[in-house]
C-alpha positions in Angstrom: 43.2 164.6 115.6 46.2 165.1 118.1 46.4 165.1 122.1 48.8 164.5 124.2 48.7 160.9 124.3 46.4 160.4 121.2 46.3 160.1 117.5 43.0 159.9 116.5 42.6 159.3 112.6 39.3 158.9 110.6 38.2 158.9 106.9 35.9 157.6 104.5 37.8 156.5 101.3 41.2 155.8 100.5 41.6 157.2 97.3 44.3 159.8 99.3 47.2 157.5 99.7 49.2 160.7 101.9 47.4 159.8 104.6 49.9 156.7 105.1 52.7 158.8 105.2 51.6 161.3 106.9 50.3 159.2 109.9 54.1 157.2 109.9 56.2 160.8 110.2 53.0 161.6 113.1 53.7 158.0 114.9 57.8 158.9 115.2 57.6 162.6 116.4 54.1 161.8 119.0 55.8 161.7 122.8 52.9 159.9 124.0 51.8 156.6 124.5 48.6 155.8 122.8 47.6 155.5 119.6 43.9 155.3 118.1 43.1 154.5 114.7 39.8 154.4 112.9 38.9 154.4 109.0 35.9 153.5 108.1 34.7 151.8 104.5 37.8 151.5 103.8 39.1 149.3 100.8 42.3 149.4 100.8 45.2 148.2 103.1 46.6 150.2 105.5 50.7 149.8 106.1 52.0 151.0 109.1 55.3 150.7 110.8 55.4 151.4 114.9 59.0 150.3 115.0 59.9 153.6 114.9 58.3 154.6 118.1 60.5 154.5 121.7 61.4 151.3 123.1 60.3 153.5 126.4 56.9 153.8 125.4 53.7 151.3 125.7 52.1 151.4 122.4 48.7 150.3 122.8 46.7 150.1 119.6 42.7 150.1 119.8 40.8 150.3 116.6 37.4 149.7 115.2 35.5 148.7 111.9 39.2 149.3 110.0 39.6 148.4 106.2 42.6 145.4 106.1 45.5 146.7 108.2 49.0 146.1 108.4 50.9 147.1 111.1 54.5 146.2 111.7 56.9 146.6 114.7 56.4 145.6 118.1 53.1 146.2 119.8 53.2 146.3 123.3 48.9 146.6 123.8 46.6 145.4 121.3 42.7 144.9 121.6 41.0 144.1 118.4 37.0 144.4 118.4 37.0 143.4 114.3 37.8 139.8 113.8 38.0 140.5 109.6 41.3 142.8 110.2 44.6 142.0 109.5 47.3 142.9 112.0 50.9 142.0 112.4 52.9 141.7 115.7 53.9 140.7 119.5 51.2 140.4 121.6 51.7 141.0 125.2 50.8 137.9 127.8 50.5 140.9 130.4 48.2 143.5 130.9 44.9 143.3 129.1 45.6 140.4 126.7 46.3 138.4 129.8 42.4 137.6 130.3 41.9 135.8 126.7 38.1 136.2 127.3 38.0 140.4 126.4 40.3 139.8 123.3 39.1 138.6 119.9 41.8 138.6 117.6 40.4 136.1 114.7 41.1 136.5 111.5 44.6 138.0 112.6 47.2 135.0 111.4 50.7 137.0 111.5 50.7 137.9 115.3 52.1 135.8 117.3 53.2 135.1 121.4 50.2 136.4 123.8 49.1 133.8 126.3 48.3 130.2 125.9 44.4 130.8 125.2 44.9 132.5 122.5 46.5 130.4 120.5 49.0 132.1 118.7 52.2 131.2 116.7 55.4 131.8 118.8 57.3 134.9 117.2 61.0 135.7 116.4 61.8 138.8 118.6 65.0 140.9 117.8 66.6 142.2 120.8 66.3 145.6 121.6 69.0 147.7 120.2 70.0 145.5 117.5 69.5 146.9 114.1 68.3 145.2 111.2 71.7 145.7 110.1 73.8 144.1 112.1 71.5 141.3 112.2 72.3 141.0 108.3 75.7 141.0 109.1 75.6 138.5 111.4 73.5 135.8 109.8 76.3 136.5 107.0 78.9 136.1 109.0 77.5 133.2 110.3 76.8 131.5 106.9 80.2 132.3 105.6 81.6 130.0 108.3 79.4 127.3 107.8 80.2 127.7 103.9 83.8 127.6 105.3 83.8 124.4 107.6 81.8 122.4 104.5 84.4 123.5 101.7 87.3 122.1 104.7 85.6 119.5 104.9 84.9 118.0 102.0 89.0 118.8 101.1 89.7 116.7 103.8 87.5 113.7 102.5 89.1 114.8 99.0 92.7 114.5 100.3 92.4 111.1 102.2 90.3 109.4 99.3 93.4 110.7 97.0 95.9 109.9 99.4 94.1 106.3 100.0 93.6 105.7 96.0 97.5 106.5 95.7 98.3 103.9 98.4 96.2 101.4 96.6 98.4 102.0 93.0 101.5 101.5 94.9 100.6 97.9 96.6 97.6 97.1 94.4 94.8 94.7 96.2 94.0 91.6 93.6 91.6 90.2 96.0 88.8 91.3 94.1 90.4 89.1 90.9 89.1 86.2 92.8 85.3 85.3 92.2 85.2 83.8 95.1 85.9 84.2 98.5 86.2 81.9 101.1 85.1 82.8 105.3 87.5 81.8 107.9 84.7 79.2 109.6 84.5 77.4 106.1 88.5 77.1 106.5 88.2 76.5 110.4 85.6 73.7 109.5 87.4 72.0 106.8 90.7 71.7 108.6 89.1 70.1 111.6 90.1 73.7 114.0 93.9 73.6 111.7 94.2 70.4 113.4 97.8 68.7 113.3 96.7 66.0 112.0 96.1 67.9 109.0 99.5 69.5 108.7 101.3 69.3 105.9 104.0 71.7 106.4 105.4 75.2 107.6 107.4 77.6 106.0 109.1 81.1 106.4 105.0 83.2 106.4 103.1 80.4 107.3 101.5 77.1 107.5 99.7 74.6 105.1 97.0 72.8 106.1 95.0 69.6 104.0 91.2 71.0 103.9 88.3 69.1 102.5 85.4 71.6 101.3 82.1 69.6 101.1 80.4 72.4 99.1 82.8 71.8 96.0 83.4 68.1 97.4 87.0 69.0 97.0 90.4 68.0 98.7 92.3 71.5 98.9 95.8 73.0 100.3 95.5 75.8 102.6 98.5 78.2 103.2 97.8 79.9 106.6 99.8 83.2 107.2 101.1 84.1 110.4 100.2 87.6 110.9 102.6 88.1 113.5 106.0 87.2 111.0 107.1 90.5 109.8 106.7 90.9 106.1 103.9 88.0 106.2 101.2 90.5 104.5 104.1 91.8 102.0 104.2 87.6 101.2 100.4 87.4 101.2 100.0 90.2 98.5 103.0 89.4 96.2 101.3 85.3 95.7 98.1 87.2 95.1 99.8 90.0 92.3 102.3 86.9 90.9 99.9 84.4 90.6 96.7 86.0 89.4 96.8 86.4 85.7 99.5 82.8 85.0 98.3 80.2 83.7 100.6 76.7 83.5 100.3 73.3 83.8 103.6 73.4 86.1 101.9 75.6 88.4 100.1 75.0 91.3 96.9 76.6 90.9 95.8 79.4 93.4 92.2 78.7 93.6 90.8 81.8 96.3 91.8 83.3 99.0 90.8 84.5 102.2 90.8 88.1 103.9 89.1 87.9 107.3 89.2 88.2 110.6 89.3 85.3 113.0 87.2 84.3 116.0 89.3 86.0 118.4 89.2 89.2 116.4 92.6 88.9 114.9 93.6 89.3 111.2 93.3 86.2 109.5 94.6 86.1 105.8 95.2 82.5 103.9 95.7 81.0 100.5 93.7 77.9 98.8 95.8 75.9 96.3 94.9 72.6 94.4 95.7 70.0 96.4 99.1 67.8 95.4 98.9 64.3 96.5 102.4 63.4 96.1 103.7 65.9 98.4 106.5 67.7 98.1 110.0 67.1 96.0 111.6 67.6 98.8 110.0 64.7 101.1 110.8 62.3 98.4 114.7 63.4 98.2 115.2 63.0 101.7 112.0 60.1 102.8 114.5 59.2 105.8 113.5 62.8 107.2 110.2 62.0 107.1 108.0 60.3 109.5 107.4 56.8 108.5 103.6 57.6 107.8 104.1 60.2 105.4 107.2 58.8 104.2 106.9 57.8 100.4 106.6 54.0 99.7 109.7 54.4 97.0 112.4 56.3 95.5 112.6 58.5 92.6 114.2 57.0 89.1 116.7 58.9 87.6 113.8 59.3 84.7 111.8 61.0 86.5 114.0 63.1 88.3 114.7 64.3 84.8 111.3 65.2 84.1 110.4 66.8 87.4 113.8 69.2 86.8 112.1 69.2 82.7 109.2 70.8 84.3 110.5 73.5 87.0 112.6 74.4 84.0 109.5 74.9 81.9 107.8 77.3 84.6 110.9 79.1 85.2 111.2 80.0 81.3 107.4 81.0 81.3 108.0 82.9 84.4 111.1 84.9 83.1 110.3 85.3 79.2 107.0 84.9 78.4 104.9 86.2 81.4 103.4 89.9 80.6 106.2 91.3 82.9 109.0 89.1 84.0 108.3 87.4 87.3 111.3 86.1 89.7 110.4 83.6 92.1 113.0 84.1 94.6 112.5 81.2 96.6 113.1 77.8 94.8 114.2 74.4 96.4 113.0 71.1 96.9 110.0 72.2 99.4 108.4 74.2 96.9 108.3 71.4 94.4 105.0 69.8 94.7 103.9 66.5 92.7 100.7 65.5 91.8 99.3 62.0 91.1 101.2 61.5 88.1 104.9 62.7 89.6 104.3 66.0 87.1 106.1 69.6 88.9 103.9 72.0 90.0 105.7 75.2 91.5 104.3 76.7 94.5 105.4 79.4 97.2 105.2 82.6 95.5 105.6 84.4 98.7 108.8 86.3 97.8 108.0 86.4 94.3 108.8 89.8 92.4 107.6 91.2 89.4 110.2 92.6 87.8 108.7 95.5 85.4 110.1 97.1 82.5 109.1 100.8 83.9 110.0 102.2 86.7 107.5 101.4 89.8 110.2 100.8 92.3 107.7 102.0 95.2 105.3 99.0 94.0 108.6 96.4 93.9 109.4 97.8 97.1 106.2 97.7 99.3 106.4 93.9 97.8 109.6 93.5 99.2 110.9 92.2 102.7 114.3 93.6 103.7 116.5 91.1 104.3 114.1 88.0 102.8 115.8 87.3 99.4 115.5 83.3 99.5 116.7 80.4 101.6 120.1 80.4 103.0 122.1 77.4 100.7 119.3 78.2 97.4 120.0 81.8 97.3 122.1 83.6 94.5 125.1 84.7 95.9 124.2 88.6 95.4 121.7 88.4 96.9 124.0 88.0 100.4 125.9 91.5 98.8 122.3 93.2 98.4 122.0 92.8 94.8 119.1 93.2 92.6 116.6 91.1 92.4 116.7 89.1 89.4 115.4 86.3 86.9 119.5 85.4 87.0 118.8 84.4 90.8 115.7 82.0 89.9 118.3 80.2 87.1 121.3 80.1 90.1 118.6 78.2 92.5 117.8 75.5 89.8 121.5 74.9 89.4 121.6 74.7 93.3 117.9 72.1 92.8 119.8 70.0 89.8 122.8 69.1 92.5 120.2 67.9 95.6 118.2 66.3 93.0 120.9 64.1 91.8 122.9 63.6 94.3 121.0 63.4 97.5 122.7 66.2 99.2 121.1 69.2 100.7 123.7 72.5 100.0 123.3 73.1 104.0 124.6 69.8 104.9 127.1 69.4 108.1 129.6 67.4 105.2 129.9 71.3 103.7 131.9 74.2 105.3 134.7 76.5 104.2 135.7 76.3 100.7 133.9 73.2 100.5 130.5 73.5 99.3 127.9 71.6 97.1 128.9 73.1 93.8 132.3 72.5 94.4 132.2 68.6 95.5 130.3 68.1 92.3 132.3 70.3 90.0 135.7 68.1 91.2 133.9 64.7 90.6 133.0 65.5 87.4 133.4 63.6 84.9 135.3 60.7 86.3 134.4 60.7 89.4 130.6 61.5 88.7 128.7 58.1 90.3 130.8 59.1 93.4 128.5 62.0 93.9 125.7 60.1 92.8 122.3 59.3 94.9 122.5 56.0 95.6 118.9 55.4 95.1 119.4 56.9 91.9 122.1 54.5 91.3 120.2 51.2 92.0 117.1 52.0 90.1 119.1 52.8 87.0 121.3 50.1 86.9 118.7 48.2 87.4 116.8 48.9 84.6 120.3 49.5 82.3 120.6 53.4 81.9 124.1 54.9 81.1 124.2 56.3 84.5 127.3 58.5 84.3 126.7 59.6 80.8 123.4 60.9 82.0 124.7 62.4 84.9 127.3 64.0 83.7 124.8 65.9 81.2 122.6 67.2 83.8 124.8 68.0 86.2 127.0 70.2 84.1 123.5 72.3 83.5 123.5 72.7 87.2 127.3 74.1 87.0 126.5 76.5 84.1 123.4 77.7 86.0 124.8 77.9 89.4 127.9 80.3 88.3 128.9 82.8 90.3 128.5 85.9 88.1 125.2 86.2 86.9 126.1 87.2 83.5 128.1 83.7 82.9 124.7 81.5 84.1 122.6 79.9 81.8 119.6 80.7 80.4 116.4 78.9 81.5 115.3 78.5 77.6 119.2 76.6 77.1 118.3 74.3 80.3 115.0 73.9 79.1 116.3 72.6 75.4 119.5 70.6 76.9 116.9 68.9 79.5 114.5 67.8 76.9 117.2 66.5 74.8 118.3 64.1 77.5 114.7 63.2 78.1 114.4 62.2 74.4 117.9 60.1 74.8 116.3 58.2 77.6 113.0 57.3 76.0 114.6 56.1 73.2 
């Protein structure tokens, strides 16, 4: 049934499915704007799509006693008198559907907006005069940014963990080789606020402090780096790289170490050695330096200045031939000579140390390196003032340098020296004749004292301290030929 502004459609069965189709083509060609639909004992489900229709007309849908419907598209005017149906689509908040107390549309869970009363879901509408189409492309376009931005992203994250892991191979961190750490109020604590009255002494990175921990009921050295020296966290890592793997009885022990920040919020990075009672060589060489508290109560015998160069020799050779790779200390003298309770060497100060590898990882030696820092002016090899390579050679030309101060009293940067005239070179024209001359006259009264041939003794070890402290480092000694010619002399002595 047809009118101007109706489609009227009844039936008794469904068994004829054309009826479906036809009524779809009727819905796009009717220039009307009513529709009415009635089927009844229906059993099947009726499909029909309205979004065909005009967005210019009202399509206003009334039906009664219908089998389960399905209508798609936008309806404009619904009223539903058979709460078992099922419809699909916009309701109106206008118009008829406004007053919530003529409509019943139970039983009806996929429409959606209407007016509050109703209760209905809220529904997705697609603009007029966008097709399904370009909404497809759209969403696609959409999603194939998002896909884009995610893949960038996680590159990015890619690239700077890579970039990150790369840094960490070329200046390797060996904190994590420590068990365990130590916070900077522990150190704060223990050190009474870094008080001076626990100061024990200062160097090119830092300072050291005497800390007692109560936890391990333990007297410890604490090297505090000053962050603001250049280089200072170059230092920091090459003591952590040398000395975590060596093990010697003529080297002061790096117990932990400390990464923090401090209570002002600034870096904070310090070293905890064993604690050597006897201070420093170099305090004892020159006790008139010192302040009379810390000043030690005697002099060293020319024994056991034997046996303390007997035992930097011993860490040198272990350093240079029998470490894994070959380390170079780079910074020997007096002042990194500690003694414990028994007057025994311990080497300390690895701050400028460098690990000298057989393959090439020059970007690791050089992120270890400080330009410029290649010892202490009067210790230093020679070379090293020409920018030579750092080298085990430079450790041996340093102990030469250590041998002269030792047994002689005289530091190589004394006023005395200047010119042509140096340490090496007053020694070198005493010998042997004129050795005692050169002497340390502490060294001088103890031995006689006790009867030592003095000058025979001397003249031994200080021609090891000529042969080490040549000036080409292919004529120096070897620390393995000090070593044996020390411990020879020792023998001599005890004997």
């Amino acid at each position: 049934m047809e009118s101007s502004n109706v489609l009227w459609l009844q039936g008794s069965t469904m068994e004829d499915t054309r009826i479906i189709s036809e009524l779809s083509e009727q819905v796009k060609k009717l220039p009307f704007s009513a529709f009415l639909f009635e089927y009844a004992n229906g059993v099947s489900t009726i499909s029909l799509d309205l979004s065909h229709a005009p967005s210019a007309w009202v399509r206003t849908v009334v039906y009664f006693s219908l089998a389960p419907t399905l209508f798609t598209g936008q309806i404009d005017s619904l009223i539903v008198y058979d709460m078992f149906d099922r419809v699909e689509g916009n309701v109106p908040p206008e118009g008829k559907f406004r007053n919530a107390t003529i409509v019943s549309l139970s039983g009806n869970q996929n429409l959606c907006r209407g007016v509050l009363e109703l209760r209905l879901k809220p529904c997705f509408l697609q603009p007029e005069g966008i097709s399904r189409k370009k909404l497809v492309i759209g969403v696609s376009i959409g999603t194939s940014l998002l896909l884009l931005l995610f893949i960038t992203s996680v590159s990015l994250c890619w690239f700077k963990r890579r970039k990150k892991k790369n840094t960490n191979e070329a200046t390797p961190s060996t904190l994590g080789d420590f068990h365990e750490m130590i916070s900077y109020g522990d150190l704060r604590n223990a050190t009474d606020g870094f008080s001076s009255s626990n100061l024990i002494g200062s160097g090119s990175f830092g300072t050291v402090f005497k800390a007692f921990l109560p936890a391990e009921n333990k007297v410890v050295a604490v090297k505090v780096l000053n962050m603001q020296r250049r280089g200072a966290m170059r230092s920091f890592m090459a003591e952590c790289e040398s000395l975590k793997d060596i093990r010697h009885r003529n080297l002061v022990k790096l117990l932990t170490a400390c990464s923090s920040i401090d209570f002002q919020g600034n870096e904070f990075r310090a070293l905890i050695y064993e604690y050597m009672l006897n201070g420093s060589l170099d305090m004892w060489l020159h006790p008139k330096e010192m302040e009379e508290i810390s000043r030690p109560s005697r002099t060293l015998t020319l024994l056991e200045r034997l046996n303390i160069a007997i035992d930097v020799a011993s860490i040198l050779e272990y350093l240079h031939l029998h470490c894994h790779e070959a380390i170079a200390h780079c910074d020997l003298k007096p002042s990194n000579v500690l003694l414990d309770d028994d007057l025994a060497a311990h080497v300390s100060d690895f701050g400028l140390a460098r690990i000298l590898l057989k393959f090439d990882q020059e970007a690791f030696i050089n992120q270890l390196s400080s330009a410029g820092v290649r010892g202490s002016i009067g210790y230093a090899a020679p070379e090293y003032a020409m920018g030579g390579e750092i080298s085990v050679h430079g450790d041996v030309y340093s102990f030469g340098i250590l041998i002269f101060e030792m047994f002689s009293g005289k530091r190589p940067t004394d006023e005395m020296f200047g010119g042509d005239l140096t340490l090496r070179s007053c020694i070198r024209s005493a010998l042997p004749e004129q050795v005692l001359d050169v002497a340390d006259e502490s060294v001088l009264h103890n031995s006689l004292r006790i009867g030592f041939a003095v000058a025979a003794c001397l003249n031994q070890v200080l021609e090891v301290g000529l042969g080490c402290s040549e000036e080409s480092p292919a004529n120096r000694l070897e620390m393995s030929e000090n070593l044996n010619q020390g411990e020879v002399l020792q023998n001599q002595k005890r004997s």
